[in-house]
N, C-alpha and C positions, 0 to 999 in steps of 0.2 A: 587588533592587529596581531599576526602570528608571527611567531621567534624569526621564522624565513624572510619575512618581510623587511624586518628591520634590519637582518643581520649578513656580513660582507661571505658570501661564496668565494671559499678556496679549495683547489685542489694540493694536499700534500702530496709530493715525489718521493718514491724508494726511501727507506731509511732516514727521513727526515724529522725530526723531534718537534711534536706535537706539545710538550711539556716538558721542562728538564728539573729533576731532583735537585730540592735546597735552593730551587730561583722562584721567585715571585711570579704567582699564577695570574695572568692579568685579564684572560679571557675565560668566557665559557662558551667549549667547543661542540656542537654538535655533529656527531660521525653520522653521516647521512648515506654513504657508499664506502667501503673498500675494511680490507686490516689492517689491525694495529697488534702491538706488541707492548706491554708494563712490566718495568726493569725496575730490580732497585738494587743502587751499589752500595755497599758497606765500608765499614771506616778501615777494613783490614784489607780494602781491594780488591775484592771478591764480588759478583755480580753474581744477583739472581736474579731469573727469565720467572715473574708471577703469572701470567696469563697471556694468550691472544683472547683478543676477542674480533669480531666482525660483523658488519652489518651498519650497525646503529645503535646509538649512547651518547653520554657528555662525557665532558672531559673539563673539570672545574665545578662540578657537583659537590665536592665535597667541601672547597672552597666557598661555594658561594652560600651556605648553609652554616658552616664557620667563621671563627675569628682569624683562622690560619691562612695567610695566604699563599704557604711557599709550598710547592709541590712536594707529595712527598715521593714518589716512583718517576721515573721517566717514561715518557711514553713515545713510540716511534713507528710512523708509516711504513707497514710492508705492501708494498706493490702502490700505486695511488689512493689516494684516501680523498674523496669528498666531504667536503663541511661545512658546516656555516659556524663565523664566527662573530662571537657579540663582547664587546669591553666588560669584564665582570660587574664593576661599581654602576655602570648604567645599566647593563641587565637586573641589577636587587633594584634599582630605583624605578627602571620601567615597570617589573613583573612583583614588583613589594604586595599589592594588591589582587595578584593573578593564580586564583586558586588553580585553573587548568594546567597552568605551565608548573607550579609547584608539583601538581598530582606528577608532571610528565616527571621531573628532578628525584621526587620521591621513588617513582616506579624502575629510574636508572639506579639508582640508589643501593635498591630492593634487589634489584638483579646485580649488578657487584658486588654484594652479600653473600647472597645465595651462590651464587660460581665461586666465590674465595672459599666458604665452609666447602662447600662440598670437595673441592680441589684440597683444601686442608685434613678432612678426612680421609680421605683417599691416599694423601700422603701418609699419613698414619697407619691407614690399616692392612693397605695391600702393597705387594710386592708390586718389585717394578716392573716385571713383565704385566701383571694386573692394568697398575698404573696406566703404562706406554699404550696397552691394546684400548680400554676404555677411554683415553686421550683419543685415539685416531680414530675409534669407532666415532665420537660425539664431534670431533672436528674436522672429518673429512670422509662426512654420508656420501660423497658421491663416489668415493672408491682410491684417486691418486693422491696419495699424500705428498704433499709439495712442501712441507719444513723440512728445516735444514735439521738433519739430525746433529747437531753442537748444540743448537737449540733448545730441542727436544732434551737432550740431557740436563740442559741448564732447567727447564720448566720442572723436569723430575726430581731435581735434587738429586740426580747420578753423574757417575763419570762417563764417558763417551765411550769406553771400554765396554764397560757394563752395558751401557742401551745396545749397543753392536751386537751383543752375549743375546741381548734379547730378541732384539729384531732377528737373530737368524733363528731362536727358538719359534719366534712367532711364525718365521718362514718352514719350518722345517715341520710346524701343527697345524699347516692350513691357514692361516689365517690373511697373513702377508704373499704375497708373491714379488718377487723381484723383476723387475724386465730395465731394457737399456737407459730406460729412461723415469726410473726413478722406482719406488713400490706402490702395491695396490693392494687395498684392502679385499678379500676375499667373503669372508663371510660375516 
């Protein structure tokens, strides 16, 4: 029997928390359609924006592979988000023996890995103008970029100031074009 089979289909609304930091993860979520956004707040009140991601992944992966139950990022639906969801405790006890669905767990795993380093060196080694253009290039091949630039600042680890500074250098080298309704990536 496949994860879909057993597992309850829901649709998240706009901004809805898929998983909230420091509470008990009790499901493991499969994103089957739409994006999401992983936050994490700090004890001095400060947020930071770690990633979008889109498409498809879990969400309780790391949970269900540990002893840890409590989430550690918050995670929240931008626009609708598609999913299936399954009780954590009965998914290890259905799939304990399910090497295919582990491979699946492992290979979400593998790819939240690889997008944090990469995003973590990146942070490190290029500027933010670097940064911002290689963000919109990998996240919005079709050309409109549709994040809110507060956001965008948060994911960078800049001020809002600063990405504004950018985005018009980006605009100003070709890259960005601006129009009524929002920017477009050029090249």
């Amino acid at each position: 029997m496949k994860f879909e089979e057993i597992a309850i289909k829901k649709v998240f609304k706009n901004e809805e928390n898929l998983c909230t930091q420091g509470l008990e993860v009790k499901n493991l979520i499969k994103i089957v359609k739409g994006r999401c956004k992983t936050m994490r707040f700090e004890s001095n009140g400060n947020m930071i924006l770690l990633s979008y991601y889109e498409g498809s992944g879990f969400i309780g992966d790391v949970e269900y592979f540990s002893e840890d139950s409590e989430a550690f990022t918050t995670i929240v639906a931008v626009g609708e988000v598609t999913a299936y969801i399954f009780p954590l405790k009965k998914t290890k006890e259905y799939f304990k023996n399910d090497l295919a669905f582990t491979q699946e767990l492992a290979k979400s795993l593998d790819k939240k890995f690889k997008e944090s380093a990469l995003q973590n060196s990146e942070n490190i080694l290029l500027s933010v103008e670097e940064r911002l253009l290689s963000y919109l290039q990998f996240s919005f091949p079709k050309g409109r970029v549709n994040a809110k630039l507060c956001d965008l600042a948060m994911l960078l680890g800049t001020s809002y100031r600063q990405l504004l500074r950018c985005v018009k250098v980006l605009v100003q080298k070709g890259y960005l074009e601006k129009k009524s309704n929002g920017y477009y990536l050029i090249k």
